[in-house]
C-alpha positions as CSV (number, residue, x, y, z in Angstrom):
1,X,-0.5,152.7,-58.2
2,X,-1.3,148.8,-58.1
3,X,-0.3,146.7,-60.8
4,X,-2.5,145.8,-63.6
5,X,-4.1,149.0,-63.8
6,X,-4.0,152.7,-65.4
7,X,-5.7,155.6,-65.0
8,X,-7.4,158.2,-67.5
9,X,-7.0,161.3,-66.4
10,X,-8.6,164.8,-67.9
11,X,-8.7,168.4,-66.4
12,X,-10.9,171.2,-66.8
13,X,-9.2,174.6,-65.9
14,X,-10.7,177.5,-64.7
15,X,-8.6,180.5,-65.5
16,X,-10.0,183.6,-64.6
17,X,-9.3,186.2,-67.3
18,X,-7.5,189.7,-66.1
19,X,-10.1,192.0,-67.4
20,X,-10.7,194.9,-65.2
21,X,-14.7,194.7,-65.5
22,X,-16.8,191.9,-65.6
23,X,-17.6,189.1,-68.9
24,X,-21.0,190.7,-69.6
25,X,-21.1,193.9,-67.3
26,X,-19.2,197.1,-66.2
27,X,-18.7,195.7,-62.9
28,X,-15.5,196.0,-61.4
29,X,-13.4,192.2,-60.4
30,X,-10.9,193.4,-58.4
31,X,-10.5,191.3,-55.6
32,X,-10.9,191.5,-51.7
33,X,-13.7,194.1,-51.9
34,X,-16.4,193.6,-49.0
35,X,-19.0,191.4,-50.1
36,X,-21.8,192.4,-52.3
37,X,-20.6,195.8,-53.2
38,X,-19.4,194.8,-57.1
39,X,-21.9,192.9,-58.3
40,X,-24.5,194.8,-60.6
41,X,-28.3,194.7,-62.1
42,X,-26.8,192.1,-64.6
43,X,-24.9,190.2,-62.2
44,X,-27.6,189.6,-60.0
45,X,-30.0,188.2,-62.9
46,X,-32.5,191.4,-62.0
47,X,-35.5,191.6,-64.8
48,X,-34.8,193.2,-67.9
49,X,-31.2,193.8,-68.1
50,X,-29.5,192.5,-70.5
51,X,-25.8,191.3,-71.1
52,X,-23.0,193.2,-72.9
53,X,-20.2,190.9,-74.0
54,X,-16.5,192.0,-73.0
55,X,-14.6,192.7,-76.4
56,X,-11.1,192.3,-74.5
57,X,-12.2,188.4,-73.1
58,X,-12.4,187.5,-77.0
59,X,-9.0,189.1,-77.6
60,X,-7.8,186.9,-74.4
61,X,-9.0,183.8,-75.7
62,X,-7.8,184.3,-79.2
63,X,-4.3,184.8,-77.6
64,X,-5.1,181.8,-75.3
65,X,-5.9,179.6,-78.6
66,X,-2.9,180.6,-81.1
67,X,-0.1,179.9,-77.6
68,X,-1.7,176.6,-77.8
69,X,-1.8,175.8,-81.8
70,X,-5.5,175.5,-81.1
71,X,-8.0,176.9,-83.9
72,X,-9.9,180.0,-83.4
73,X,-13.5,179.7,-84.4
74,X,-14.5,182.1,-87.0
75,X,-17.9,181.6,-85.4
76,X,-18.9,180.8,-81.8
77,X,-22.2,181.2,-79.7
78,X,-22.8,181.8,-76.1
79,X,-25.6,179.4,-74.7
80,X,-27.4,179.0,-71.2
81,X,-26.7,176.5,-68.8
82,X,-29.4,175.7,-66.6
83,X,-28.9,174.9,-62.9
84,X,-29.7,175.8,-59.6
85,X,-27.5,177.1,-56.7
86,X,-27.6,180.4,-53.9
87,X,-24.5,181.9,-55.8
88,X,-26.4,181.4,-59.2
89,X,-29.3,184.1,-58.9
90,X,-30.1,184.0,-62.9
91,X,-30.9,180.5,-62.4
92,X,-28.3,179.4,-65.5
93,X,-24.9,180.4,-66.2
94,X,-23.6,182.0,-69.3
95,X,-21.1,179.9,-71.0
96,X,-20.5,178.2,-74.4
97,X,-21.2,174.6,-75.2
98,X,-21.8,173.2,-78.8
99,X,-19.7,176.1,-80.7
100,X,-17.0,176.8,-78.1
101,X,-14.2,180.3,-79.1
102,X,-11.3,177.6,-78.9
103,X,-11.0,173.8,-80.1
104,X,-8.3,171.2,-80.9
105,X,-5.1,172.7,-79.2
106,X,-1.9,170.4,-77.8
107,X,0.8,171.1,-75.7
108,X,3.7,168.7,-74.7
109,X,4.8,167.7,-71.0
110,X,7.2,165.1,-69.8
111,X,6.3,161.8,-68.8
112,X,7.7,159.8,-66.2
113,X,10.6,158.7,-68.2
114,X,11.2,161.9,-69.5
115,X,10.1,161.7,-73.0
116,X,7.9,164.6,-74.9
117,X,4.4,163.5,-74.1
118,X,1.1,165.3,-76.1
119,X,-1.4,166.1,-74.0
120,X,-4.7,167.2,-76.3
121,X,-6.8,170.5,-75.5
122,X,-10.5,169.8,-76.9
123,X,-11.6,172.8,-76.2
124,X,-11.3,176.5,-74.2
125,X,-14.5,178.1,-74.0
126,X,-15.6,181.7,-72.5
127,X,-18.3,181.7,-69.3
128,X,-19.1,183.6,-66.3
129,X,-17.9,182.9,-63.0
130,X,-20.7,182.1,-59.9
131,X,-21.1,183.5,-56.8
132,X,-19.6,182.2,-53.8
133,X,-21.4,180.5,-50.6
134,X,-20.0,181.5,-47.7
135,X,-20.3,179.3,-44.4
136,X,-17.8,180.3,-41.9
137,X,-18.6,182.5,-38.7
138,X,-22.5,182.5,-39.7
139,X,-23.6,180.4,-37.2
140,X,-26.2,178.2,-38.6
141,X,-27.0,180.0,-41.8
142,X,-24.7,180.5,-45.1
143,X,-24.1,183.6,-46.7
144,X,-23.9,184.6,-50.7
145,X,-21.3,186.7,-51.9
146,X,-21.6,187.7,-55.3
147,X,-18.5,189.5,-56.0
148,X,-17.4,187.1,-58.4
149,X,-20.8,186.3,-60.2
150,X,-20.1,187.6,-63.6
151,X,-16.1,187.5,-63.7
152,X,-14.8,186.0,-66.9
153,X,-13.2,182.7,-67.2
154,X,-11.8,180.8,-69.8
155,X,-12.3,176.9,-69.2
156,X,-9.4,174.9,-71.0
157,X,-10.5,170.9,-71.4
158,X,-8.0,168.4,-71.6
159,X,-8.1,165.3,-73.6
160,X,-8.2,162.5,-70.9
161,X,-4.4,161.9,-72.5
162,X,-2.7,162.2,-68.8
163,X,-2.0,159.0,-67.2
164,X,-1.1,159.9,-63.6
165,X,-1.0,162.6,-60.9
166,X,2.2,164.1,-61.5
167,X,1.5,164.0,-65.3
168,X,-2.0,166.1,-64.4
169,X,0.4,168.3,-62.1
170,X,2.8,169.1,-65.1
171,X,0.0,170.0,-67.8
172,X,-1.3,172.3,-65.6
173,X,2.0,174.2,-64.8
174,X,2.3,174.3,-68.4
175,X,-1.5,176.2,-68.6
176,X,-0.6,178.4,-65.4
177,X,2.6,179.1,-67.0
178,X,1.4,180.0,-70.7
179,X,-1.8,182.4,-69.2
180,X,0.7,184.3,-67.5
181,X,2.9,184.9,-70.0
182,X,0.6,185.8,-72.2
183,X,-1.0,188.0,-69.3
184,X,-4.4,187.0,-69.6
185,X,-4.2,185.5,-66.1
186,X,-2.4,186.4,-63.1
187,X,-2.7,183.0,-62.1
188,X,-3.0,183.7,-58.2
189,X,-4.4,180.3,-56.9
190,X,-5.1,181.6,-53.5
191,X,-7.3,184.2,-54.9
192,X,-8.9,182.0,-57.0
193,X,-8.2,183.0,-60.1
194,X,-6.7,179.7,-61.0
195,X,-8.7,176.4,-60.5
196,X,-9.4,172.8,-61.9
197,X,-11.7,170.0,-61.7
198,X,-10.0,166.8,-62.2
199,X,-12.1,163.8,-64.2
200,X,-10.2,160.4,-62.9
201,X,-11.0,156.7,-63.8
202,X,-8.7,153.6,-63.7
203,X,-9.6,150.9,-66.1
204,X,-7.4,147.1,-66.6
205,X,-4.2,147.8,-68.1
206,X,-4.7,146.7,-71.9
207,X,-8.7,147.2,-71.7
208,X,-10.0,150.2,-74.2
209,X,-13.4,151.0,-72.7
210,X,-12.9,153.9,-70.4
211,X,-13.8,153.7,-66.9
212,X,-16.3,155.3,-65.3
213,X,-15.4,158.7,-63.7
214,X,-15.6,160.9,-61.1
215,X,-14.6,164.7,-61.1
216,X,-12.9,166.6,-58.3
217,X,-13.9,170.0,-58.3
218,X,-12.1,173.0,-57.3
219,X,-8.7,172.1,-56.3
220,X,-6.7,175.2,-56.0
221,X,-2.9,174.4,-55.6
222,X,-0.4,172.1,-57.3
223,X,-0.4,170.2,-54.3
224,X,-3.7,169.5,-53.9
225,X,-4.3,168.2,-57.6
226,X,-1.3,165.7,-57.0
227,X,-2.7,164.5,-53.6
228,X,-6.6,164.1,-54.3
229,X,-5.6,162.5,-58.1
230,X,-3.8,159.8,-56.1
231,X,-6.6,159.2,-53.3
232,X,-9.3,159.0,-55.7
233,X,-6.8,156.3,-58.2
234,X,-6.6,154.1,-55.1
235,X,-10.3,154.6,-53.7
236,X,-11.6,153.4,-57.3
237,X,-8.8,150.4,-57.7
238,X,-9.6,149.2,-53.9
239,X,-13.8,149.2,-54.8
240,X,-12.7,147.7,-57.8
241,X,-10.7,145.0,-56.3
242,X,-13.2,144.7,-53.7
243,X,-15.9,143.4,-56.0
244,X,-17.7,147.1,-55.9
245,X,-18.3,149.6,-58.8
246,X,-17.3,153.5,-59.2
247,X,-20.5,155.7,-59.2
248,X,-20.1,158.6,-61.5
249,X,-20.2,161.6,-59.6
250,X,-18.9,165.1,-58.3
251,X,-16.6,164.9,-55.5
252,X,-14.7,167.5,-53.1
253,X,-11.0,167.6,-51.9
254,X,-10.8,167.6,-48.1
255,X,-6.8,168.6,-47.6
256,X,-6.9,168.6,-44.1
257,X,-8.0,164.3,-44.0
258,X,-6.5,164.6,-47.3
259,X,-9.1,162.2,-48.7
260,X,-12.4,163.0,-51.2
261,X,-15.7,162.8,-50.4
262,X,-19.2,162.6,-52.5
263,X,-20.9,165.9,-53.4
264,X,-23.3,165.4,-56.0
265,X,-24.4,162.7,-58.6
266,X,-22.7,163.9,-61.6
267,X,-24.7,165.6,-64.3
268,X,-24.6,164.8,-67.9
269,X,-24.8,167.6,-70.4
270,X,-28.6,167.4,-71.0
271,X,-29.4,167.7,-67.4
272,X,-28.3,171.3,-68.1
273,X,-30.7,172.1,-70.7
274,X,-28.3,174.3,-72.9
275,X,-29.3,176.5,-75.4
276,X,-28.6,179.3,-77.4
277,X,-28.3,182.9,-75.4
278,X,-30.9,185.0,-76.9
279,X,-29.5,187.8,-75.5
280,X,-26.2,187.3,-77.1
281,X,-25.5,187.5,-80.5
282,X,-23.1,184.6,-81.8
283,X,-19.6,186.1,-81.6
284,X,-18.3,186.6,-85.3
285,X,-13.7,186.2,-85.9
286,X,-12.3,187.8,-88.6
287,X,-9.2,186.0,-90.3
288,X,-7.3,189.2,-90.4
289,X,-8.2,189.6,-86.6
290,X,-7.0,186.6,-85.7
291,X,-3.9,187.3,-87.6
292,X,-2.9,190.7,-86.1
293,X,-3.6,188.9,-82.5
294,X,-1.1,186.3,-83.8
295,X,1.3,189.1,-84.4
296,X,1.1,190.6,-80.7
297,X,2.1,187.4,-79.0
298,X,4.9,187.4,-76.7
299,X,7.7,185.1,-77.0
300,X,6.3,181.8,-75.5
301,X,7.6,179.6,-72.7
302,X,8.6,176.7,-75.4
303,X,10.5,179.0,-77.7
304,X,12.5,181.6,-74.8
305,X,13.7,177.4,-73.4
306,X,15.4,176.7,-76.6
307,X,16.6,180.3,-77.8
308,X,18.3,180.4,-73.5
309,X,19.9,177.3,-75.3
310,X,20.8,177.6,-78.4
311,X,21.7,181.4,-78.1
312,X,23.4,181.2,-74.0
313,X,24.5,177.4,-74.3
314,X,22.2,177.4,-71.0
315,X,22.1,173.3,-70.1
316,X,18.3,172.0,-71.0
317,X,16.8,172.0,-67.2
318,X,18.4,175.3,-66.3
319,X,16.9,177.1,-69.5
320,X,13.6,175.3,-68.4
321,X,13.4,176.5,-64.7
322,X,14.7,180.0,-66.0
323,X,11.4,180.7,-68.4
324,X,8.7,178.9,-66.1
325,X,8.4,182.2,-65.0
326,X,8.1,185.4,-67.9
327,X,9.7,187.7,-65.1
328,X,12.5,185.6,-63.8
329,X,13.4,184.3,-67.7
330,X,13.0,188.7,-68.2
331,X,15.2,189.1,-64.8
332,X,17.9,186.9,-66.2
333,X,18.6,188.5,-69.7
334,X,19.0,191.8,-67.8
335,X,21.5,190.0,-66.3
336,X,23.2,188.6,-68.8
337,X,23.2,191.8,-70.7
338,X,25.0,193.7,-68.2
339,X,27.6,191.7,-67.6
340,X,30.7,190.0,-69.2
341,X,30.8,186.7,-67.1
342,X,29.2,183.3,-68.9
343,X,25.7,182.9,-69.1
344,X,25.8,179.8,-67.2
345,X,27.4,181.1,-64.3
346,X,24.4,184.1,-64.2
347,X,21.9,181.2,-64.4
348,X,23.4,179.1,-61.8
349,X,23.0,182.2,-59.7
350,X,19.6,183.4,-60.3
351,X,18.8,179.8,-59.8
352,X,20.8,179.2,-56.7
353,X,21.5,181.9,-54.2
354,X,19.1,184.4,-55.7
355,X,16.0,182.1,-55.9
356,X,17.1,180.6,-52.6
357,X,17.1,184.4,-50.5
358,X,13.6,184.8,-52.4
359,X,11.9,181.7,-51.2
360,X,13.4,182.6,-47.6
361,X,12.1,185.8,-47.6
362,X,8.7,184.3,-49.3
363,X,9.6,187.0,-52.1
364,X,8.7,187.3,-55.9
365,X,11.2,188.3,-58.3
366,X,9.6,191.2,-59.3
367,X,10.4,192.1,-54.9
368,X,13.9,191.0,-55.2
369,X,16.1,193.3,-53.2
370,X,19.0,192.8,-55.6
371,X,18.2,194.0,-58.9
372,X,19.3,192.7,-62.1
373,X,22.1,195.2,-62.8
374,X,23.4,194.6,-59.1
375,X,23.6,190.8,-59.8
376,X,25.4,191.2,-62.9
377,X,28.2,193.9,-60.9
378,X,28.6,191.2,-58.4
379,X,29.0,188.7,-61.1
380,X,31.7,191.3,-63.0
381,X,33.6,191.2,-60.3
382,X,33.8,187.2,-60.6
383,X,34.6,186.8,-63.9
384,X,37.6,189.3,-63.5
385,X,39.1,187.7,-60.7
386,X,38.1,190.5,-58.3
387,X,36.6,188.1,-56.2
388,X,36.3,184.7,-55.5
389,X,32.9,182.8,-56.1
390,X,32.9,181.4,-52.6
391,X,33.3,184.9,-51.1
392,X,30.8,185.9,-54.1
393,X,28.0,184.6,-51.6
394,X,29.3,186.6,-48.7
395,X,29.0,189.8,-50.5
396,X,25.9,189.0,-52.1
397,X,23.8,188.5,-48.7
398,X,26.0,192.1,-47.6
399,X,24.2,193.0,-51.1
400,X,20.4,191.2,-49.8
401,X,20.9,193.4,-46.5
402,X,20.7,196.6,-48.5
403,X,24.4,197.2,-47.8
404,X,25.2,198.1,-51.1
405,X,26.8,197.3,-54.5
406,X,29.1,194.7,-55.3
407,X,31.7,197.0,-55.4
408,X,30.8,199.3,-52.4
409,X,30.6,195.8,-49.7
410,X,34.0,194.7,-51.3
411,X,35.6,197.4,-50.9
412,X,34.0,198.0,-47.3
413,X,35.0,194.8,-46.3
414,X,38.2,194.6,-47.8
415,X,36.8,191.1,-49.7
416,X,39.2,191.6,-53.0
417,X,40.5,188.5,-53.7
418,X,45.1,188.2,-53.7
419,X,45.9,187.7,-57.1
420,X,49.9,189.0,-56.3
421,X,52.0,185.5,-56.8
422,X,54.7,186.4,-54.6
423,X,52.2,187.0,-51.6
424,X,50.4,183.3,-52.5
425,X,53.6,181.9,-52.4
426,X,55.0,183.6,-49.2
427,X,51.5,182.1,-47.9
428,X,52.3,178.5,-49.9
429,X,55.9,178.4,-48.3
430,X,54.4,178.8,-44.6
431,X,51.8,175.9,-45.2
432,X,54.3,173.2,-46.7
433,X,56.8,174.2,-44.3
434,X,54.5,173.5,-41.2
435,X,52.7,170.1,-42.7
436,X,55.7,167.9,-43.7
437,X,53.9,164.8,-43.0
438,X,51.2,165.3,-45.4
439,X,53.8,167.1,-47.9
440,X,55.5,163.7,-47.5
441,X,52.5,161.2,-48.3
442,X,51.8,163.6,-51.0
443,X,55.0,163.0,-52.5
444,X,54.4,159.0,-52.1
445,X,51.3,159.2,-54.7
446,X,48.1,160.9,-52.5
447,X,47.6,163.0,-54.8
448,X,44.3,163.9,-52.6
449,X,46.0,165.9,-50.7
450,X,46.1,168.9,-52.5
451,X,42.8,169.6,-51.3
452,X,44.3,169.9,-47.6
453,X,46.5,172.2,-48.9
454,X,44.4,174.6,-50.4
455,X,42.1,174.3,-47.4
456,X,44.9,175.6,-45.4
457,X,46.1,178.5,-47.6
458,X,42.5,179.5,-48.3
459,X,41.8,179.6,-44.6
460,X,45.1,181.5,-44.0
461,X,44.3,184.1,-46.1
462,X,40.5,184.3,-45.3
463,X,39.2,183.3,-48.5
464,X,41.1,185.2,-50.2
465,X,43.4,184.0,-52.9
466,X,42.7,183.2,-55.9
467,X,41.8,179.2,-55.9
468,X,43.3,178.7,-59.4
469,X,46.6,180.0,-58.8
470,X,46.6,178.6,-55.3
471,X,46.3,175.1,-56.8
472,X,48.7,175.9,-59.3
473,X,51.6,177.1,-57.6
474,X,51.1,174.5,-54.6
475,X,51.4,171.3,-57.0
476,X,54.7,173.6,-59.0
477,X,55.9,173.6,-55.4
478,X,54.8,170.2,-54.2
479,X,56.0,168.7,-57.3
480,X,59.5,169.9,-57.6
């Protein structure tokens, strides 16, 4: 970004809740059905039907509002929200507006520099999902597909507290991340079940009046937040600059010019003429509800970090990239359980070569094809000196190939590692005897060397010998 100017940034997520029927009907939301065939009477707005409000989408946002240190209002009240659009056939959407389920939550993210940052949640409020316009392959006309009219979402609402793409980028991980632990969520962003709109203004660096905003709706990938954030911060600083001003108003993401473009003037709260569902009565919280919800949360991202810390001696950014994820942080303690090598060393692999074969294969975890158990016999057979960690990889892509256990492809391959002394030194005695030049500039003060010299009786016995005692009987040798 320019000098002399910062941007205010706020999100509103769209986190579609992972209910198997619908926010105010019986209608199924399973996705990928053909179009039109699970929406009902009440999803399409029809004349005397009336809405039936979800029990389990309260119990999801009461979850949703404790992970955050949010309070959970004792009362809240659905109200209308007037618009008009082809996916919208009630003519207004169902949502919640001046007493919202959620309000006043935090979370904390990194900043740039790497220091705890708070980012502010105002509010997380229950709606219904719209309908979706469909364009492609219909000629000159649109379609309406209202599968998804009625699905429940929860909209979380930022504080404008984040001050740049990447910062926007990281809040939202942290959302995506706590929604699926909780399981609320599955988070699928493809699908749509994940979503923000993005207000962004830049203002003078040291000036307190906010400027004026735009929002960027529907961006649906990591990616795309990061990229459109930054194209809109320099499109306002360069109309700025340029002696123009920033019209408030909706804008769309186009990835493939990766630029934004104008969609709507931006409306204001009143221009949606909310009030009051009198269909719906006002949804009533018990304390002692709230408190036996409390008492069903999972262990949460924040606190599995710092127990993988304080209770493995895991180092900070491993334990973090470990629990971004509730089934690879679950994945790893299995792990660690079932075997007798350091935790570190079964982090460093689930991180490395495990994670690595998964994104190769475009696998999840929960698809791995080496299970928990089978890491931690490979990882046995490290930590006592069966094998080598070098040939460690070879038998664990054997172990990817579906060729077995650890112990079945070692002992198939004939991998176990020489921990006889006389044989490393029968192989020690051949190397020194055919390299005396370097055993002599050794013996003049390169002490370098010694990593020539394991080279070569690692390569002469295939991997093979046990680095440690390698090293340690070639300097004995070297240095008598």
């Amino acid at each position: 970004m320019k000098a002399g100017w910062e941007t205010v940034i706020g999100l509103e997520i769209h986190s579609q809740l992972a209910t198997r029927s619908k926010i105010f009907s019986g209608a199924s939301t399973a996705y990928g059905a053909e179009p039109n065939t699970q929406a009902c009477l009440v999803d399409l707005g029809y004349p005397g039907v009336l809405p039936v409000l979800n029990e389990e989408v309260v119990h999801m946002a009461t979850m949703f509002g404790l992970a955050v240190d949010a309070t959970v209002a004792p009362r809240s009240v659905f109200a209308r929200k007037n618009y008009f659009y082809p996916d919208l056939p009630k003519g207004y959407q169902i949502s919640q507006f001046e007493l919202p389920i959620v309000e006043h939550g935090e979370l904390y993210i990194n900043d740039a520099d790497g220091r705890k940052k708070r980012i502010g949640i105002t509010r997380a409020h229950l709606e219904e999902d719209a309908g979706k316009s469909i364009h492609e392959g219909l000629d000159q006309n649109s379609g309406i597909d209202l599968n998804r009219a009625g699905t429940p979402l929860l909209e979380i609402v930022s504080e404008p507290d984040l001050s740049s793409a990447k910062e926007a980028v990281a809040y939202m991980r942290k959302i995506h991340t706590i929604v699926r632990y909780l399981g609320i969520s599955d988070g699928n962003m493809q699908e749509g079940s994940f979503r923000c709109d993005a207000n962004v203004s830049v203002r003078p660096v040291g000036q307190k009046e906010l400027g004026t905003r735009t929002e960027i709706k529907n961006l649906n990938s990591f990616r795309f937040v990061e990229r459109a954030i930054n194209f809109e911060i320099e499109r306002q600083i360069e109309r700025l600059e340029d002696g123009g001003e920033v019209v408030q108003e909706t804008r769309l993401y186009d990835s493939d010019k990766d630029e934004t473009r104008p969609m709507r003037s931006k409306e204001e709260a009143n221009d949606y003429r909310y009030f009051p569902d009198p269909d719906l009565l006002p949804v009533e919280i018990s304390a002692e509800y709230i408190e036996s919800v409390r008492q069903q949360l999972p262990e949460l991202p924040a606190a599995k970090q710092q127990r993988f810390v304080d209770e493995y001696g895991l180092k900070l950014d491993d334990a973090d990239l470990l629990t971004g994820s509730r089934t690879l942080a679950d994945f790893f303690e299995t792990a660690a359980a079932a075997t007798g090598a350091k935790k570190q060393l079964v982090a460093n692999w689930v991180i490395g070569d495990l994670s690595g074969a998964l994104n190769r294969d475009g696998l999840d975890i929960a698809d791995s094809k080496v299970s928990a158990t089978e890491l931690a016999g490979l990882l046995t057979r490290i930590h006592d000196n069966t094998i080598s960690g070098k040939i460690a990889k070879q038998v664990f892509e054997a172990m990817w190939d579906g060729e077995g256990t650890a112990d079945a492809v070692i002992e198939a391959k004939g991998l176990k590692q020489i921990t006889d002394s006389s044989a490393i030194e029968a192989v020690v005695d051949e190397v020194i005897a055919a390299n005396p030049g370097q055993v002599a500039e050794y013996k003049a003060g390169k002490d370098k060397l010694i990593g020539f010299f394991v080279g070569q009786v690692m390569q002469a016995t295939k991997g093979q010998a046990n680095p440690g005692q390698v090293n340690q009987i070639l300097k004995d040798k070297l240095g008598s």
